[in-house]
C-alpha positions as CSV (number, residue, x, y, z in Angstrom):
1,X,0.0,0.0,0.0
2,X,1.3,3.5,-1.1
3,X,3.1,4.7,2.4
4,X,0.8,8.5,2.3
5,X,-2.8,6.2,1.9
6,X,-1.7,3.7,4.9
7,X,-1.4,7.2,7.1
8,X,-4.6,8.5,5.9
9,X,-6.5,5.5,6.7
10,X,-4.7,5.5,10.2
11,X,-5.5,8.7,11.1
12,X,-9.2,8.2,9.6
13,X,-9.3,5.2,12.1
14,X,-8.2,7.0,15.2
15,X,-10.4,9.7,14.6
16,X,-13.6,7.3,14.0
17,X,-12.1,6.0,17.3
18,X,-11.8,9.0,19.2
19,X,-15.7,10.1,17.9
20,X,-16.9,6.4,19.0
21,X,-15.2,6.9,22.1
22,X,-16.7,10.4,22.9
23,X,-20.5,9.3,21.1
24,X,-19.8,5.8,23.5
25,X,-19.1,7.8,27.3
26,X,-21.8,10.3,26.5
27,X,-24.3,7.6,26.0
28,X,-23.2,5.6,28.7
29,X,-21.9,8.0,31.4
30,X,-24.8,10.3,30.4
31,X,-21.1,12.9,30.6
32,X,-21.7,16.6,28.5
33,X,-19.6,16.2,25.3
34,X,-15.9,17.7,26.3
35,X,-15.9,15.5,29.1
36,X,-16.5,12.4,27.4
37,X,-13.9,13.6,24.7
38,X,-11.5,14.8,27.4
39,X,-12.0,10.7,28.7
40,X,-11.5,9.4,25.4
41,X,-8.6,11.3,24.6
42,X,-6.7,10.5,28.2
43,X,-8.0,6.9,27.5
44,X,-6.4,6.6,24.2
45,X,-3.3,8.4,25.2
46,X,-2.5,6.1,28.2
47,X,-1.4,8.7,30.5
48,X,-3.0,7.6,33.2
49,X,-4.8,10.6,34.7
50,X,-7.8,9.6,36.7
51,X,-11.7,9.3,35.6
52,X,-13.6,12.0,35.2
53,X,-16.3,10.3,37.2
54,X,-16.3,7.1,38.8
55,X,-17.2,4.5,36.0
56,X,-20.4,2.5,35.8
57,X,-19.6,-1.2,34.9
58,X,-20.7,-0.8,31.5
59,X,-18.3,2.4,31.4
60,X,-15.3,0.0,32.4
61,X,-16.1,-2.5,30.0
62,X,-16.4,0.2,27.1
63,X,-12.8,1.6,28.8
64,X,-11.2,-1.9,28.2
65,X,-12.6,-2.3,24.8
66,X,-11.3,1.2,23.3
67,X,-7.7,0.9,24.9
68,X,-7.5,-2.9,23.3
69,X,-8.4,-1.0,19.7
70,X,-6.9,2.7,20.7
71,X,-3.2,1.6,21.4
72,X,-3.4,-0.7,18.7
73,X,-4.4,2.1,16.2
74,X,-2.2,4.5,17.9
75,X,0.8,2.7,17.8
76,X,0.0,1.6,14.0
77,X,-0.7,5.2,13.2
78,X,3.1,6.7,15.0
79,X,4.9,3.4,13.2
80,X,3.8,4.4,9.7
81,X,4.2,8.2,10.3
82,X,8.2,6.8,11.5
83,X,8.2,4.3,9.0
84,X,7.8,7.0,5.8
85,X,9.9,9.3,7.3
86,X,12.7,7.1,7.6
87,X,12.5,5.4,4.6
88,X,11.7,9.1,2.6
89,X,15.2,9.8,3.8
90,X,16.8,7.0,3.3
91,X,15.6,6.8,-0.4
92,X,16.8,10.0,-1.0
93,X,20.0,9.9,1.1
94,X,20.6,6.6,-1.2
95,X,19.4,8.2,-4.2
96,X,21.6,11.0,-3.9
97,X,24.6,8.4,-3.3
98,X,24.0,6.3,-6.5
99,X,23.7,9.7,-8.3
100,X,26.8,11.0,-7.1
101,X,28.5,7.3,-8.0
102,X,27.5,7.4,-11.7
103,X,28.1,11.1,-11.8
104,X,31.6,10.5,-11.2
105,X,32.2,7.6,-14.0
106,X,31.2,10.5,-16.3
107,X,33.9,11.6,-18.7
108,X,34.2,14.3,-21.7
109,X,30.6,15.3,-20.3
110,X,29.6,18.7,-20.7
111,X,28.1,20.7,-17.9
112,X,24.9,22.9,-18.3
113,X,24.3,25.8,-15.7
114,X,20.7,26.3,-15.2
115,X,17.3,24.2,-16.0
116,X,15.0,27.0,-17.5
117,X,13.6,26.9,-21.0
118,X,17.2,26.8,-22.8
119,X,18.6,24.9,-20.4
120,X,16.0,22.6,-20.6
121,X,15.8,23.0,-24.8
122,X,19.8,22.2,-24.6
123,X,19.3,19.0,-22.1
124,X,16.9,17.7,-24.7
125,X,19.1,18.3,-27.4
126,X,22.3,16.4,-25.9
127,X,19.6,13.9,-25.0
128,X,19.3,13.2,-28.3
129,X,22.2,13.0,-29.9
130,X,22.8,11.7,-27.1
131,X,25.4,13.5,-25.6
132,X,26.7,12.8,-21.6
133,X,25.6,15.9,-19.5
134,X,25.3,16.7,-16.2
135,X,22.8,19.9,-14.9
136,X,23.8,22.0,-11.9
137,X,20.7,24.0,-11.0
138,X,20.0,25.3,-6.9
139,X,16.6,25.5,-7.5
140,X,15.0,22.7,-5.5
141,X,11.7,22.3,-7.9
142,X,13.4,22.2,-11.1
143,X,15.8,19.8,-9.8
144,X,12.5,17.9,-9.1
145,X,12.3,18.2,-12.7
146,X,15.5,17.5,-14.1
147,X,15.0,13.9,-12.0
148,X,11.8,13.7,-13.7
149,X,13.4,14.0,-16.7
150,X,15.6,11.6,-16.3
151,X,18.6,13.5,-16.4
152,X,21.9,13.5,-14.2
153,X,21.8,16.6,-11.9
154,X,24.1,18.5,-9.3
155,X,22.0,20.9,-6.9
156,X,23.9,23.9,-5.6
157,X,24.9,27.8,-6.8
158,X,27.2,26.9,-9.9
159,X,29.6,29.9,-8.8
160,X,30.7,27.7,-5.8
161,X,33.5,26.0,-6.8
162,X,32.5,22.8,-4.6
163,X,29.5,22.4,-6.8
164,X,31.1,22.5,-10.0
165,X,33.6,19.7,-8.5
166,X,30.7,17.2,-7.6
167,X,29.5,18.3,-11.5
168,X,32.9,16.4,-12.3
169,X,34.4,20.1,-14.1
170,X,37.8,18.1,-14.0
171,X,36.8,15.6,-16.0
172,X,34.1,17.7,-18.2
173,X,34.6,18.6,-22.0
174,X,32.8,21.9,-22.0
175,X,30.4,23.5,-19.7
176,X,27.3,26.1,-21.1
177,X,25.9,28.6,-18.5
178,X,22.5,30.2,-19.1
179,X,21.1,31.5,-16.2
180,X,19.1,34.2,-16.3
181,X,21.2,37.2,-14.4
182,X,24.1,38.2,-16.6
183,X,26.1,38.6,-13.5
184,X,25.7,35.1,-12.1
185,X,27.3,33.9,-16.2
186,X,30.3,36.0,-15.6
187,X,30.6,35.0,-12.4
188,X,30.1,31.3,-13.1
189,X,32.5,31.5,-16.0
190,X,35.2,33.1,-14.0
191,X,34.8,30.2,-11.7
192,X,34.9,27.4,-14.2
193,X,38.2,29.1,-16.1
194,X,39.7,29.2,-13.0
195,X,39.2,25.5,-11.8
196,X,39.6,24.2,-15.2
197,X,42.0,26.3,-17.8
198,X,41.1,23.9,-21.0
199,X,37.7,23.6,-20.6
200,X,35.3,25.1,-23.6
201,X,33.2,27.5,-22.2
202,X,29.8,28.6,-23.9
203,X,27.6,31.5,-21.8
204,X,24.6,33.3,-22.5
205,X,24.7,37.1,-22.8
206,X,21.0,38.7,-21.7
207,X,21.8,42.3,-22.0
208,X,23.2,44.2,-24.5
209,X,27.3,44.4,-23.8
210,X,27.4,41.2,-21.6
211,X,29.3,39.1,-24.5
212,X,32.2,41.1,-24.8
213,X,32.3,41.4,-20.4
214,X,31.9,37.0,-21.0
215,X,35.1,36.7,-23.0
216,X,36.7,38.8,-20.8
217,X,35.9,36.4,-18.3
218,X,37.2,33.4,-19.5
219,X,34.3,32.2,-21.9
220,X,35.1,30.7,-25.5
221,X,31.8,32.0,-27.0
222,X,29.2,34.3,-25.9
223,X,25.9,34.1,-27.4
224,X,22.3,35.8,-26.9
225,X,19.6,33.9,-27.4
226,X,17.4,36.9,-28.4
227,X,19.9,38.3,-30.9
228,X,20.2,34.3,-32.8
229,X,16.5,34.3,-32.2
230,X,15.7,37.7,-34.2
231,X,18.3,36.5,-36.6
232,X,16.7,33.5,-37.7
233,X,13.1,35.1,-37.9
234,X,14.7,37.9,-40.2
235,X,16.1,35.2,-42.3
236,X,12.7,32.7,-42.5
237,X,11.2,36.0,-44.3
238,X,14.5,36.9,-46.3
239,X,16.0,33.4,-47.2
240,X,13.2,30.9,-46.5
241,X,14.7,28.1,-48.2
242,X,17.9,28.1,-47.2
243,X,16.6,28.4,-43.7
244,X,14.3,25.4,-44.6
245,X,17.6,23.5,-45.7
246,X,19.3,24.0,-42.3
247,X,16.0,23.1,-40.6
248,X,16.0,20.1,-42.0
249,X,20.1,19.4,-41.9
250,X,20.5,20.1,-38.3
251,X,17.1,19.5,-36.8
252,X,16.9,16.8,-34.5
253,X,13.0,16.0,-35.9
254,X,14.5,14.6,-39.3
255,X,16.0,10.9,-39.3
256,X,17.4,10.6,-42.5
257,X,19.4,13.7,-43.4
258,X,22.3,15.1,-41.0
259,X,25.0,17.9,-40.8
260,X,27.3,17.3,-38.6
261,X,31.0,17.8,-37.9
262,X,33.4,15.0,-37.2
263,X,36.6,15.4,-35.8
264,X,40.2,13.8,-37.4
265,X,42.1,11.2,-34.6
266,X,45.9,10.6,-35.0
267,X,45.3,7.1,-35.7
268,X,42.6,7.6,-38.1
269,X,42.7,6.0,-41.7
270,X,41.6,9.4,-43.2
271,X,45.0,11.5,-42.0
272,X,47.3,12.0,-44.6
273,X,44.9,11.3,-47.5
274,X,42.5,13.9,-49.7
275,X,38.9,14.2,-50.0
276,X,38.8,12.4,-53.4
277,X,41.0,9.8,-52.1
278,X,39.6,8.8,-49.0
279,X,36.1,7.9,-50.5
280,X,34.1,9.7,-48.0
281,X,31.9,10.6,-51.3
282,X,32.5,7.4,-53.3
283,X,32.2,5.0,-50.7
284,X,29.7,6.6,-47.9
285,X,27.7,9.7,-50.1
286,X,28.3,11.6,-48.1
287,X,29.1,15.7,-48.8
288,X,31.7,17.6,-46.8
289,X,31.0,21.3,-47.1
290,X,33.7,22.3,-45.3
291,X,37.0,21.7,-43.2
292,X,38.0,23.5,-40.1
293,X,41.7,23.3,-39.4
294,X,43.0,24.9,-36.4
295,X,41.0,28.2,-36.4
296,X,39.8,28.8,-40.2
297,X,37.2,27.3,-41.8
298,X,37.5,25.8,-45.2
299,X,34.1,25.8,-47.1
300,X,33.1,23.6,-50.1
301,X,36.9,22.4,-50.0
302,X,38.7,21.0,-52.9
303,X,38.5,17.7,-54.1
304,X,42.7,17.8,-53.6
305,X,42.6,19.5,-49.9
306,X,44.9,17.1,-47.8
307,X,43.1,15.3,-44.1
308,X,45.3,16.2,-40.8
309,X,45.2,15.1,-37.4
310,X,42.7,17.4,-35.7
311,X,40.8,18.6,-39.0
312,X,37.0,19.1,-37.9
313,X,34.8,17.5,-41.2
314,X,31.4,19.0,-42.2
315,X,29.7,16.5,-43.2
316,X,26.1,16.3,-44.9
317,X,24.3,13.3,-45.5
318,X,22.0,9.9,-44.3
319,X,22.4,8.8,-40.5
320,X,24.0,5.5,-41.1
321,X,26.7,7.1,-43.2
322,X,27.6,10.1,-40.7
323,X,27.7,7.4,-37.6
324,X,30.5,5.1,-40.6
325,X,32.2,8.3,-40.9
326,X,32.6,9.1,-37.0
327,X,34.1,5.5,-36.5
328,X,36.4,6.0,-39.5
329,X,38.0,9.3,-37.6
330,X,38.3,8.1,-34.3
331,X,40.1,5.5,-35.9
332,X,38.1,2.8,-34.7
333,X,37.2,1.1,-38.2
C-alpha cells in the first residue's frame, strides 16, 4: 500500500475511534460532550490521569474495549508516520549516493548551468544525440524536474566551486551557463576558467554588452539567445529556403538527413589522405562542405585539400553514413 494512503486511513481510524469513544461515554456515562472527549482522549493516550467520574460497569467495559483498539491504532498510526519518514530519507539519502556514484564515472561530459527553458531545450538536445551531461541547478523544484526527466543533476549555486567539482568540471569537456542574471554567467565563468583552464566555455549574454564582459571572463563563446532568435526570424522572411535547408540538416526532428562535424584522430585511416581519395563521397555519399583546421574554416573544399590530425569535417548526409564516418575518424574502423 502506497506509504501516504496507509497514514490517511490510520489517522481516519483514530479519529472514528476518538468520535466512537466520545458518542460511547456520552451515552453511557450520560457525561456533556468535552468531558467524554477529554475521557476518550486521556483513555487513548495512556497517560494515566484519573476518571472523570467514577465509571459504571458498562463504562469500564467500554474503557477496556477502546484501549485494546486505541493503542493498537495508535501505535500503528506513530509506526507508519516513522516508518515514511525514515525510509523518505533513506531513499533519498541513497538516491543522492548512487547519483553522485554514476556522476563520477562520467567523462568528456559537458556541464549545463541552469534548467529553464534553454537549459531545458539544450538538455533535450544532448539527449538526443545523445550526448553525456550533467545539470547544476539550486533551485529545488526544477531539480525535481531535471529527476523527472531523467537526467543527471548536481543541486547547488554553480559559482561555488565545490558544486562544480561534484559536477565532475575536471573531467568535463565543456560547460554552457545560461542563467538568467548576466552577472551570475560572468561570475560562473570566471569560476569554471579558474578551476579548469582547458575547458570550452559557452555563456549566455542577456543584455546588450554582456558578451564582450563574458570573453573577458574566460568564456570561449558568448551568445544571446534573443539576438540568434531575431536573426533566424529575419532570415525565414529573407532566405526561406535556405533556412528550410538547415532546418532540415540540423534538426533533431528529421532521421534521414544530417550535418554534422566530425573530428580527425591521429590514428585515423583518413590523416594524410584527400577528399577524393579517402572515399568519404564514393564509398559513404556523403558531402563535406567544409573543413576547419585549427582556427579557419574551409568551405566547399577542394576535391585535392589534404586530411590532418585534428581537422574538424562538415559532413552532410543519411544517418547511417555520418555514424561510418565518425568511427572512421576516431580511428576505430
Amino acid at each position: 500500500m502506497d506509504p501516504l494512503r496507509k497514514i490517511f486511513l490510520s489517522l481516519l481510524t483514530l479519529a472514528v475511534l476518538i468520535g466512537g469513544g466520545t458518542l460511547g461515554y456520552a451515552l453511557i456515562e450520560q457525561w456533556s460532550v468535552f468531558e467524554s472527549l477529554y475521557m476518550t482522549v486521556i483513555t487513548l493516550a495512556t497517560v494515566g490521569y484519573r476518571e472523570v467520574y467514577d465509571l459504571s460497569y458498562e463504562g469500564k467495559v467500554f474503557t477496556i474495549l477502546l484501549i485494546v483498539f486505541g493503542v493498537g491504532t495508535i501505535a500503528y498510526t506513530i509506526g507508519s508516520m516513522f516508518q515514511f519518514m525514515v525510509e523518505g530519507q533513506l531513499r533519498q539519502l541513497l538516491g543522492r549516493k548512487k547519483l553522485q556514484k554514476q556522476i563520477s564515472k562520467l567523462r568528456g561530459h559537458y556541464i549545463i548551468c541552469g534548467y529553464g527553458r534553454i537549459g531545458r531545450l539544450i538538455s533535450r538536445d544532448f539527449a538526443a544525440k545523445p550526448l553525456p551531461f550533467i545539470i547544476v541547478e539550486q533551485d529545488t523544484e526544477r531539480c525535481r524536474h531535471i529527476d523527472e526527466d531523467g537526467h543527471f543533476y548536481v543541486e547547488g549555486d554553480a559559482t561555488h566551486d565545490e558544486v562544480l567539482e561534484r559536477a565532475g568540471i575536471h573531467r568535463a569537456k565543456g560547460l554552457i551557463t545560461v542563467v538568467t542574471s548576466d552577472a551570475s554567467n560572468v561570475f560562473i565563468t570566471l569560476t569554471a576558467r579558474g578551476i579548469n583552464p582547458e575547458l570550452y566555455i559557452l555563456a549566455r549574454a542577456n543584455e546588450d554588452g554582456a558578451e564582450i564582459k563574458l570573453l573577458r571572463a574566460g568564456a570561449s563563446k558568448a551568445v544571446s539567445p534573443y539576438t540568434m532568435g531575431a536573426s533566424r526570424m529575419a532570415q525565414a522572411v529573407l532566405r526561406p529556403s535556405v533556412v528550410d535547408f538547415i532546418d532540415i540538416a540540423i534538426g533533431r526532428e528529421n532521421i534521414e538527413l544530417q550535418m554534422e562535424e566530425i573530428k580527425v584522430a591521429a590514428d585515423s585511416n583518413l590523416t594524410g589522405k584527400t577528399l577524393i581519395t579517402s572515399a568519404i563521397r564514393k564509398d559513404l555519399g556523403l558531402i563535406i562542405v567544409g573543413i576547419k583546421k585549427g582556427n579557419q574554416m574551409k568551405f566547399n573544399p577542394d576535391p585535392g585539400t589534404e586530411i590532418n590530425r585534428g581537422d574538424i569535417l562538415i559532413a552532410l548526409g543519411e544517418q547511417p553514413e555520418i555514424k561510418r564516418l565518425e568511427i572512421i575518424a576516431s580511428g576505430q574502423g
